[in-house]
N, C-alpha and C positions, 0 to 999 in steps of 0.2 A: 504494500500500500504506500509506504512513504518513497519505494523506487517513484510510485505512478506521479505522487504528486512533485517530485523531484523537476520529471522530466514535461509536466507541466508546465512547473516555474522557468525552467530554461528555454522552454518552446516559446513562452511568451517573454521573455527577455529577449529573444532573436527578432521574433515579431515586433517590438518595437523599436529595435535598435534597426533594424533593416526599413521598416516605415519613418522615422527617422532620416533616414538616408535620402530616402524616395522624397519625401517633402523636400529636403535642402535642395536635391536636384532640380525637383522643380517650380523652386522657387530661383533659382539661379538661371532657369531658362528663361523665367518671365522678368527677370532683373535684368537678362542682357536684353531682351525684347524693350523693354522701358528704359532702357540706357540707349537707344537709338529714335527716341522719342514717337514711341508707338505707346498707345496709351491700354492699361491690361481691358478697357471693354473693347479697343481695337483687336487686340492681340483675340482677346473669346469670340469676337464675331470672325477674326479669321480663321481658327479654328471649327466652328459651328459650319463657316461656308466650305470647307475642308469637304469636314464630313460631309455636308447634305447632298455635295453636287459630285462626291467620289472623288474627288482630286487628293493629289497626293502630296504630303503634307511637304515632304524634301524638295519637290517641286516648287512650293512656295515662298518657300525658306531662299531658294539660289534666285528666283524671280525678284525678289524685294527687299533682300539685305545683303551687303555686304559679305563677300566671304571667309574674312576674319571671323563674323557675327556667326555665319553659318557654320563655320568649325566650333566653333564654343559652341552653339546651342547641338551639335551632332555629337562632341562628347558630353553632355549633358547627359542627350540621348542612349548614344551607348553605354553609358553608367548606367541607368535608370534601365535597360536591356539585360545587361549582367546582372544587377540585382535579380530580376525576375528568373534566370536563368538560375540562378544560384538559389535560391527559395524552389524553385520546382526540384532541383536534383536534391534539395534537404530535406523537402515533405517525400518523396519518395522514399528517402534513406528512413524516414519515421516509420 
């Protein structure tokens, strides 16, 4: 019983420290987006038009910013990738 609740407490210690992560990421996408003076309801409606009309989100990123901007917000992105990659290979190993 106290293994179960052990492995509990550290499932949710990883859980936060990994969401954690995921927030700083992306908040750091939407700081560099607002560092180029795109305002964060700009930045949600270009995400929303993203989505709704299919287009693809890298597409829109090399269309409308800078590609300094678009390297910082791509590793952002692949940060925020490997976490997720890394959380699926850990819940499996559960």
């Amino acid at each position: 019983m106290q293994h179960r609740y052990y492995k509990i407490i550290v499932n949710s210690q990883k859980s936060k420290s990994n969401t954690d992560i995921l927030k700083s990421k992306l908040e750091q996408i939407v700081n560099t987006v607002v560092q180029e003076d795109v305002s964060r309801d700009e930045f949600e409606t270009i995400l929303n038009l993203t989505k709704e009309y299919g287009l693809k989100f890298q597409e829109i990123l090399k269309d409308t910013f800078e590609k300094k901007v678009v390297r910082k917000i791509n590793r952002a992105i692949e940060d925020i990738d490997n976490l997720f990659e890394a959380y699926d290979k850990w819940e499996k190993n559960e």
